[in-house]
C-alpha positions in Angstrom: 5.4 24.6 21.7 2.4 27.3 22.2 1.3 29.2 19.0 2.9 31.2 17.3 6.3 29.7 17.9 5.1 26.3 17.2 3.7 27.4 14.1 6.8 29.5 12.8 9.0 26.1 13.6 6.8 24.0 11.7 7.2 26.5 8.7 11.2 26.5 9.0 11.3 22.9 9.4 9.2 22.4 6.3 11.3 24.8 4.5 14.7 23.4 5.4 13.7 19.3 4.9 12.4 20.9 1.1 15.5 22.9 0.6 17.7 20.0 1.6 16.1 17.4 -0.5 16.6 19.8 -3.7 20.8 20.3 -2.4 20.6 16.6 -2.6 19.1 16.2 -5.5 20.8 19.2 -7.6 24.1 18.2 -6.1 24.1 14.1 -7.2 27.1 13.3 -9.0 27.1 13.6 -12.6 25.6 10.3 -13.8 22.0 10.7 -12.2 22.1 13.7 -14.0 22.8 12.1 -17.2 19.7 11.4 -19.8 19.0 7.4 -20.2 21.0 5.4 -22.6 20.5 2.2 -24.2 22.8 0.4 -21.7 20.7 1.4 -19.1 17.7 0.6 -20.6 18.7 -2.7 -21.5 19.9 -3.0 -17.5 16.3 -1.5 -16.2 14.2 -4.4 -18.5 16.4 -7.5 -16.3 14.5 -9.0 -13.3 16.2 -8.5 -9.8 17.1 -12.1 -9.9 19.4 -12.3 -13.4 20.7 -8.5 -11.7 21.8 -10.3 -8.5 23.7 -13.3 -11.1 25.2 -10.5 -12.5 26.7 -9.2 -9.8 27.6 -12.5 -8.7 29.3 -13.4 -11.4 31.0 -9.8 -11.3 29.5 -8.9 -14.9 27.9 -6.4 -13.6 28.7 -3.3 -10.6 26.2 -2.8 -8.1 27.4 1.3 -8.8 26.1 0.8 -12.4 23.1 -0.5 -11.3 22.8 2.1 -8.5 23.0 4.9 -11.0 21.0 3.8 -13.6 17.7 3.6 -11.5 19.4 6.3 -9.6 18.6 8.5 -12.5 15.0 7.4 -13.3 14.0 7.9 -9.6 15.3 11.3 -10.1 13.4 11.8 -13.0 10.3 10.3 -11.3 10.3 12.5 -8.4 10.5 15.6 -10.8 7.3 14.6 -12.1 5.8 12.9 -9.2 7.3 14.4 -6.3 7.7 10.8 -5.0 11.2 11.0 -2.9 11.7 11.9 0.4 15.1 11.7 1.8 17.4 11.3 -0.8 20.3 8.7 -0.2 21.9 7.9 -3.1 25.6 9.3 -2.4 25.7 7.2 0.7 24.5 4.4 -1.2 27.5 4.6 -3.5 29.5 3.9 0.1 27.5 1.1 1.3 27.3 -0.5 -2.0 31.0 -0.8 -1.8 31.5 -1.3 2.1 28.4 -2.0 4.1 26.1 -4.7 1.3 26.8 -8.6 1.4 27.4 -8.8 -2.6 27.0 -13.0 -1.9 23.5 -12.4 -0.1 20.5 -13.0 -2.6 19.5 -9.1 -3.3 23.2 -8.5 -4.0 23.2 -5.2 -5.7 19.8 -4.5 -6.2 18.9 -0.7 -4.7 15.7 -0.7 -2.4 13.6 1.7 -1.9 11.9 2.7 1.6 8.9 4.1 3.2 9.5 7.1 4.7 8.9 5.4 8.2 11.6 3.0 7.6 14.4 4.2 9.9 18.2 4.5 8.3 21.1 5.8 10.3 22.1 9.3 9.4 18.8 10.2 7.9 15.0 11.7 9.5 12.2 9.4 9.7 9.6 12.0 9.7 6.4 10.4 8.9 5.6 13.5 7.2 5.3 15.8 10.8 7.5 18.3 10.9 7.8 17.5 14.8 10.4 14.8 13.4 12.3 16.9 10.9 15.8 17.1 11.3 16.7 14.4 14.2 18.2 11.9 11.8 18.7 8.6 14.1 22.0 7.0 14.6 21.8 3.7 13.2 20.2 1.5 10.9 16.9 -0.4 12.2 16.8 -4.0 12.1 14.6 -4.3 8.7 17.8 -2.1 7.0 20.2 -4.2 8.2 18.5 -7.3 7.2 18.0 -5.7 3.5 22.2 -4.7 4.1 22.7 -7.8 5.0 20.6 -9.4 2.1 22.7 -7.1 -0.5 20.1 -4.6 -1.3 21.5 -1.1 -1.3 18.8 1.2 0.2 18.7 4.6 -1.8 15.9 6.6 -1.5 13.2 7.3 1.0 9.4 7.9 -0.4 6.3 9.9 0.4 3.5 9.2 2.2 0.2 11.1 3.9 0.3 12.6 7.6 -1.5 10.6 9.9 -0.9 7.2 7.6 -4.3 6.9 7.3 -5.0 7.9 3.6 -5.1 6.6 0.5 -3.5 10.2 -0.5 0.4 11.0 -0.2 0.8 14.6 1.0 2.1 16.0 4.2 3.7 19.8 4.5 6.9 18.0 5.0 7.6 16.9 1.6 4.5 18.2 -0.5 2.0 16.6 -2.2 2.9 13.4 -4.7 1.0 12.5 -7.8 0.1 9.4 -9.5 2.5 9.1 -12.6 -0.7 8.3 -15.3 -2.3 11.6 -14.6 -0.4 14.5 -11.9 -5.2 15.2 -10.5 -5.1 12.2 -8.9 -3.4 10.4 -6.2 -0.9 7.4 -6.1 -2.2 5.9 -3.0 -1.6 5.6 0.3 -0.7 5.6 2.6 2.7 4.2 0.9 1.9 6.4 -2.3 5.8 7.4 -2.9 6.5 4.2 -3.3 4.2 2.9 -5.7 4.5 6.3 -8.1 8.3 5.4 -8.1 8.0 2.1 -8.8 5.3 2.5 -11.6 7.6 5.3 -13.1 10.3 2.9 -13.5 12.8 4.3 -10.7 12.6 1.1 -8.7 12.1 -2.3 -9.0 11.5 -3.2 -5.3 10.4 -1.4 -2.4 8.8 -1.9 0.8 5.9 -0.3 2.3 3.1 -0.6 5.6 -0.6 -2.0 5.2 -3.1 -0.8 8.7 -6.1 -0.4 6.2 -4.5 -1.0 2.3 -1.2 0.5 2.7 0.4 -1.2 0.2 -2.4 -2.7 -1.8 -4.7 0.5 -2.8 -0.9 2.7 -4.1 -0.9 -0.5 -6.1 -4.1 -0.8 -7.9 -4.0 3.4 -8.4 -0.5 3.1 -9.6 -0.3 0.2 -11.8 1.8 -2.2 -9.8 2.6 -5.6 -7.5 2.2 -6.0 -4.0 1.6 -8.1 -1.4 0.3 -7.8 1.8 2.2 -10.7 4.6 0.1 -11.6 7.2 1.1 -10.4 10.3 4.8 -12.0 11.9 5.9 -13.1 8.3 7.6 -9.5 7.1 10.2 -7.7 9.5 8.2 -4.4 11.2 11.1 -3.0 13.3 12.9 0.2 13.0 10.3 2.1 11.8 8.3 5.2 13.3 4.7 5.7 13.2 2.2 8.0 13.7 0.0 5.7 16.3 2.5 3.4 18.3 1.0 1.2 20.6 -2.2 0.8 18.0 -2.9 -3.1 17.7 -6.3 -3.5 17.0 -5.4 -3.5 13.4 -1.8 -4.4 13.3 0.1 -2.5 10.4 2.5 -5.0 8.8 5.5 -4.2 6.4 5.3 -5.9 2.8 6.9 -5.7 -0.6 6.1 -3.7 -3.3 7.6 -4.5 -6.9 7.0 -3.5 -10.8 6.9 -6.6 -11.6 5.6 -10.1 -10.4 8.3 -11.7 -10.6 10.5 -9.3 -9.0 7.7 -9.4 -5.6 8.4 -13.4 -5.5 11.5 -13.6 -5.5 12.2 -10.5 -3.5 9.6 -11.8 -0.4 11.2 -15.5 -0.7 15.0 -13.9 -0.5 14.3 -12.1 2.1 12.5 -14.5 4.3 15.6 -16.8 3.3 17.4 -14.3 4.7 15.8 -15.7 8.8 14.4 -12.2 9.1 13.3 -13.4 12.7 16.9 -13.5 13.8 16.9 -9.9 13.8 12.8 -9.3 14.6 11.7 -10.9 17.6 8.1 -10.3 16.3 9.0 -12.6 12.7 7.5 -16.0 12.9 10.6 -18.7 12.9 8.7 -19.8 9.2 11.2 -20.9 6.4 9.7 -20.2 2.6 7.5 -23.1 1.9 8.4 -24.3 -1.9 6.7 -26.6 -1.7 3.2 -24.9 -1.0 4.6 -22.5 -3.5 5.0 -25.7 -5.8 1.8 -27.1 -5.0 -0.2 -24.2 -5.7 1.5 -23.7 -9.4 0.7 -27.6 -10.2 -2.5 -27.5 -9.0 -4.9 -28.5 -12.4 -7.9 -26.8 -11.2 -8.2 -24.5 -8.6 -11.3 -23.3 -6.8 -11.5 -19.5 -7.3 -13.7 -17.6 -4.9 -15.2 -14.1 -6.4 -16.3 -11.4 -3.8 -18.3 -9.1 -6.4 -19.9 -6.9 -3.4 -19.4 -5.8 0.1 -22.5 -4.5 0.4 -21.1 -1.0 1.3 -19.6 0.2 -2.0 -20.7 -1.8 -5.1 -17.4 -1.4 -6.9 -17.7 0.8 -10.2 -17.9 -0.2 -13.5 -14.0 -0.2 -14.3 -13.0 -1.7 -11.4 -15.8 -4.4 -11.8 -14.6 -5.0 -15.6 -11.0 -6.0 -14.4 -12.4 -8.7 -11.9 -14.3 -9.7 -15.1 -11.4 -10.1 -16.8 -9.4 -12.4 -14.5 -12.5 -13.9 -13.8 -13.3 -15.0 -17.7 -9.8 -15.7 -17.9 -9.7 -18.3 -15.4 -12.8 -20.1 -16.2 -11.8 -20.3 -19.6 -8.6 -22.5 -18.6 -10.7 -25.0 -16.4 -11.0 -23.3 -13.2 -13.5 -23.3 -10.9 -15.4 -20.0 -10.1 -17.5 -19.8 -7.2 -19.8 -16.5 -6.0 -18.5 -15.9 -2.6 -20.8 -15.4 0.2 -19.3 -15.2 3.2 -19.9 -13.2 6.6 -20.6 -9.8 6.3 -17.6 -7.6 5.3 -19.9 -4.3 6.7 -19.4 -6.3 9.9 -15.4 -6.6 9.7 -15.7 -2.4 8.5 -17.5 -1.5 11.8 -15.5 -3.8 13.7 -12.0 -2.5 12.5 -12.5 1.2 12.1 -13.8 1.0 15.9 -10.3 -0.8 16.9 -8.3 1.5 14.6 -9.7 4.7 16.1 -10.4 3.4 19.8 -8.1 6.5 21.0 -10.4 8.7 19.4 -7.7 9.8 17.0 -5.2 11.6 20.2 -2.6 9.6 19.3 -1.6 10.9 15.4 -3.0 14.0 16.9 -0.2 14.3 19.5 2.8 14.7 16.7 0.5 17.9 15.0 2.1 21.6 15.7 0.3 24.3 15.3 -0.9 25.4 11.9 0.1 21.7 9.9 -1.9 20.2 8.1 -4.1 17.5 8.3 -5.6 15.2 5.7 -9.3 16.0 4.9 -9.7 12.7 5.3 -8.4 11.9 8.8 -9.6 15.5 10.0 -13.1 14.2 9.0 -12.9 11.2 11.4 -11.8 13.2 13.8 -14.6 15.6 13.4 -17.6 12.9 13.9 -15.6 11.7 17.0 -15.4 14.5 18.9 -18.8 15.8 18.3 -20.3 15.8 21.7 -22.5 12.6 22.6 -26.0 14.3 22.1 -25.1 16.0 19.1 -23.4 12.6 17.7 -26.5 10.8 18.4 -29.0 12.9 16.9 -26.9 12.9 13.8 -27.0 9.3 14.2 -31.1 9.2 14.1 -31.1 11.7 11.5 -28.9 9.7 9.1 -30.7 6.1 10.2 -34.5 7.2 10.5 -34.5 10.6 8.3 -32.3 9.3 5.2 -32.8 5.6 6.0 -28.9 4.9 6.1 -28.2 2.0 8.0 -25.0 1.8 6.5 -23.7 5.2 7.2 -25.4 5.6 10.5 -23.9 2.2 11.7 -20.4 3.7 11.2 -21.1 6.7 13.0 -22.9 5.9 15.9 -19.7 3.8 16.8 -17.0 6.4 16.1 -16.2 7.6 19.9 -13.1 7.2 21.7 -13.7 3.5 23.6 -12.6 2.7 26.9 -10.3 -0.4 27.8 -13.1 -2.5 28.7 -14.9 -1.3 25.4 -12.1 -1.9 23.5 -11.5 -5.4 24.9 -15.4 -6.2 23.8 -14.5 -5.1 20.3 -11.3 -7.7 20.0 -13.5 -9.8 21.3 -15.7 -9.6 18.6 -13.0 -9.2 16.2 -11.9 -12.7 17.2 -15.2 -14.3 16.4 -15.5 -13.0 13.3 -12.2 -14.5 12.0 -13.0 -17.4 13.5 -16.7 -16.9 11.4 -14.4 -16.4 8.4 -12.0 -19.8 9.0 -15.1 -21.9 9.0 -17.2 -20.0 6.2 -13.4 -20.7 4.1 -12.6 -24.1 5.5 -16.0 -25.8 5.6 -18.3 -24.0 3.2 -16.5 -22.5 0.4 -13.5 -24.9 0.5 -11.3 -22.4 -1.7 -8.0 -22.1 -2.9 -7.8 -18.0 -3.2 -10.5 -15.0 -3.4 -10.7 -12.6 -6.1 -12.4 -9.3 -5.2 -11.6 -5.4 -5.8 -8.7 -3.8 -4.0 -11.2 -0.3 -3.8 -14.3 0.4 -5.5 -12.9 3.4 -8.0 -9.7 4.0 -9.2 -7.5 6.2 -7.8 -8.9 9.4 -6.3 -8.4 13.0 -7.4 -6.4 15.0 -4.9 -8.2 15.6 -1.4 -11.0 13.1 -2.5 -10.3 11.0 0.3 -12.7 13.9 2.3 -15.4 12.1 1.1 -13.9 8.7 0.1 -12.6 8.1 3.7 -14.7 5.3 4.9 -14.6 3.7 1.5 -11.5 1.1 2.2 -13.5 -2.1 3.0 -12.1 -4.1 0.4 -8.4 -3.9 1.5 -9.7 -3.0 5.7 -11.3 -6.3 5.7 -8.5 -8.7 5.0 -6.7 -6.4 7.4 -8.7 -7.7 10.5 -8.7 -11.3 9.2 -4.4 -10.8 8.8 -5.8 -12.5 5.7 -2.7 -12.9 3.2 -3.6 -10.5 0.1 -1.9 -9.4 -3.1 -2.6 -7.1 -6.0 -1.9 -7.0 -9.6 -2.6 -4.4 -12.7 -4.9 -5.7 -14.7 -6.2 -3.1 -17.2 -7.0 0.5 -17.2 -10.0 3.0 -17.0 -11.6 3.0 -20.2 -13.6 5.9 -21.4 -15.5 4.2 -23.9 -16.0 1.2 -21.4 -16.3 2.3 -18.0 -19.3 5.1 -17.7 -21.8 4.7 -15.6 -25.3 3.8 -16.2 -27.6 6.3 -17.3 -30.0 5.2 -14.3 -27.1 5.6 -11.7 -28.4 8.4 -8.9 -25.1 9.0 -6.4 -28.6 10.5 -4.0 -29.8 6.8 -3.9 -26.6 5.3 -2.4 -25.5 4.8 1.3 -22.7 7.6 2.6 -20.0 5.4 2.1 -20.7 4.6 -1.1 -21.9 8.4 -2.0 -18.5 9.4 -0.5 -16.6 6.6 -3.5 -18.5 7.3 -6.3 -18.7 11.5 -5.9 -15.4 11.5 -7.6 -16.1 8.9 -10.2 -15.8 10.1 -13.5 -14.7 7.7 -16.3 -13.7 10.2 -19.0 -11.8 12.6 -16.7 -10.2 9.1 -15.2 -9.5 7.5 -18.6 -6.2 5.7 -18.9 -5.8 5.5 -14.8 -4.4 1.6 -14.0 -6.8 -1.0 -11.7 -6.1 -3.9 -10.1 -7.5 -7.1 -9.1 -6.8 -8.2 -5.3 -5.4 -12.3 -4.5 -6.5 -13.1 -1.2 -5.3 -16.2 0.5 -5.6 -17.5 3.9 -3.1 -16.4 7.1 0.2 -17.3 6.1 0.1 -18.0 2.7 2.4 -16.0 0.8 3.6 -18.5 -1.3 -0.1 -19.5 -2.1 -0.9 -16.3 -2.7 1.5 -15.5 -5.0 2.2 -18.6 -6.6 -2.1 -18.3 -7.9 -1.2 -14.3 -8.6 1.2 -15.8 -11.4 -1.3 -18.4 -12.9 -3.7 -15.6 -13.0 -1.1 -13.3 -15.1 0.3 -16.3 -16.9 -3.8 -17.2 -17.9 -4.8 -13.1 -18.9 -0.7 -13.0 -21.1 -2.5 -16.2 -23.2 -5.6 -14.1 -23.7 -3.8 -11.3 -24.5 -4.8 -9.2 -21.8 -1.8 -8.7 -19.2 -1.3 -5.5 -18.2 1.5 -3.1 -19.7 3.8 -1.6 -17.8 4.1 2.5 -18.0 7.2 3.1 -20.2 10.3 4.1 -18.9 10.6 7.8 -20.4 
């Protein structure tokens, strides 16, 4: 649609998805409405797996559990602005019709990524070229959940383009992080995670291309895990790059609490998700990996402290200290990791991730939306014309003596097939680098290393911050199993920087992280440790994730969960 019509249609489109959200909202029956009561705190404290006994055992309603966390994720998005499409009235109906109250989420209400598709409702990615064309049925991950019990109730915000660690789109608005409404939950699965760490939720699932679910995780104050690719369901969804495999993004869980991600990922793999995803790896839950890593007396605890892109900042490197010292001091063996270059895996993934020159997410844009600061930068540097892009390229490499920065750019041009061949290629070798560094050299059981260099960002930081996602990117490209847990928060007392620190002597990535850096303004913001296992570890992965929680509760440092208000 040529301008202006295209641009008067986005603006009625925005305006009627808003307006409709609020109908749903201000119209919700008159429980969700209600303030919370001691019954329904006492309901939000139990784990998903003594909820789904309940309802086994009938001593509990899936309805009563529907509207008590009905009501808080009302409450979150008032603050947050969180919630997408709001489903909860349906929810009622397939809570008494459409769930298996036998299967092993019986009850429990899940919440979805806004790309998630559910029949009767818009999957709009946040483009307003997909408002109002609800789809007619469930997709296959929504009637494996169904099927599993879980009550889907409420749709949750993300960034246009899905390549932000932001949340905002003209669609739905902009959501904020729950600890402080400056700065952002995350991204690109940021709804989710400001739900969750409000309280609203207990389970969710979300996407991961560069640290989907693992960045709204360590800005909000929550659990999640990253599957490797084939273990997690990925169909019925929409997208804003289909067709994009360089960097497979996979679906994962999201929790507010450990013990709710575990059992959650190991019900729903019971569940023989590949039955209804052809793409899902015919792999039952391995207990006895999960077994093996809980029994394990000493386990041999990799630390990545630096990428050498973006050293990570003092609050971020304080909470690796922490599990670290935690570890060591029950017996564990800590090793400084060294492996091949992460800067590599960076070049090598944003190339693959971008090889269209950015068309693709492009193609969904009408006239006059908006576009993240972050993505529109990208797209900026790759469409400069070649010249221009190559004296900016000597300038930044020979003139400010960035190798880092001027490696990133010089790269950034739409690739052709046989170009973007080479670069799997490549990508190939260094995983297979990677298995033999692991396997024969380092010999570890799990890596510790930040899930980003800061905490979370203030609004539109990602402008700057955009290339600074190696420490979630790189596990990405390996398809590297990877989890995150809270671990402490930004301490204003604790966490300034140096006195010596110069943000002129550091690389463009890193200038583009730390620019927004600013302990006292970021005081009380949650971080996060990352878990990274091997491919196909989940149960590793998160089996360690609990020993490493279980090992900071006895040193009385686990991390408190934001109150329920």
């Amino acid at each position: 649609m040529v301008y202006p019509l295209g641009y008067f249609q986005h603006q009625r489109d925005c305006k009627h998805k808003q307006q409709e959200r609020a109908s749903r909202i201000a119209t919700l029956p008159a429980p969700y409405l209600l303030p919370i009561l001691q019954q329904d705190r006492d309901l939000l404290e139990k784990p998903i797996e003594e909820l789904v006994q309940d309802v086994h055992k009938q001593l509990v309603s899936p309805i009563d559990i529907l509207r008590t966390y009905g009501k808080v994720a009302v409450k979150a998005h008032h603050k947050t602005n969180c919630l997408t499409e709001v489903m909860i009235p349906q929810a009622e109906k397939w809570a008494k019709n459409d769930v298996n109250l036998e299967g092993p989420l019986a009850g429990i209400p899940v919440s979805l990524k806004d790309t998630i598709i559910v029949g009767g409702f818009d999957a709009t990615v946040g483009y307003s070229r997909y408002a109002n064309k609800p789809f007619p049925e469930d997709g296959p991950m929504v009637r494996l959940l169904k099927d599993a019990g879980a009550v889907p109730y409420v749709k949750t915000n993300i960034p246009i383009t899905l390549l932000s660690f932001e949340s905002t789109n003209d669609v739905w608005g902009r959501c904020t992080n729950p600890h402080n409404s400056k700065y952002s939950p995350g991204g690109s699965t940021g709804g989710e995670s400001a739900l969750l760490a409000f309280g609203g939720g207990r389970i969710g699932v979300g996407s991961d291309v560069a640290g989907s679910v693992r960045v709204p995780a360590h800005f909000s104050g929550i659990y999640s895990l990253r599957c490797s690719t084939g273990r997690w369901p990925k169909l019925g969804t929409n997208t804003s790059m289909p067709g994009q495999e360089g960097i497979p993004s996979v679906y994962s869980p999201m929790s507010r609490t450990l013990g709710d991600l575990t059992y959650f990922t190991r019900s729903l793999i019971s569940m023989k998700p590949w039955k209804y995803d052809h793409s899902v790896h015919p792999i039952e839950w391995n207990a006895e990996a999960e077994s093996q890593a809980m029994e394990k007396k000493i386990l041999r605890v990799g630390v990545l402290r630096d990428d050498g892109v973006v050293t990570p900042s003092p609050a971020c490197t304080r909470a690796l200290d922490q599990v670290v010292s935690a570890l060591r001091a029950e017996g564990h063996e800590i090793v400084e990791a060294d492996p091949p270059s992460p800067y590599e895996a960076l070049v090598i993934a944003s190339q693959l991730l971008l090889a269209d020159g950015t068309e693709t997410f492009r193609s969904f844009f009408r006239t006059g939306e908006w576009d993240d600061p972050g993505a529109a930068i990208m797209r900026f540097y790759i469409k400069l014309p070649s010249p221009i892009r190559y004296l900016h390229y000597l300038w930044v490499k020979y003139i400010r003596r960035d190798d880092v920065w001027a490696g990133l750019l010089r790269a950034w041009r739409p690739k052709t097939v046989t170009e973007q061949w080479k670069l799997v290629a490549q990508r190939e070798l260094y995983k297979a680098r990677w298995h033999a560094w692991w396997e024969n050299d380092a010999q570890l059981d799990v890596l510790l290393t930040v899930p980003n260099a800061t905490p979370a960002v203030p609004h539109d930081g990602m402008k700057q911050a955009v290339s600074s996602c190696g420490y979630t990117f790189l596990f990405n490209l390996l398809d590297y199993t990877s989890g995150v847990l809270p671990v402490t928060r930004v301490d204003q007392s604790l966490d300034q920087l140096p006195k010596s620190f110069r943000l002129s002597s550091l690389n463009g990535v890193a200038r583009g992280a730390y620019v927004h850096y600013d302990a006292t303004k970021m005081h009380g913001l949650p971080v996060g440790v990352q878990v990274v296992g091997q491919r196909l570890q989940e149960e590793k992965v998160l089996s360690i994730m609990q020993r490493i929680e279980d090992a900071l509760d006895r040193r009385g440092g686990k991390y408190e969960l934001m109150a329920i208000e």
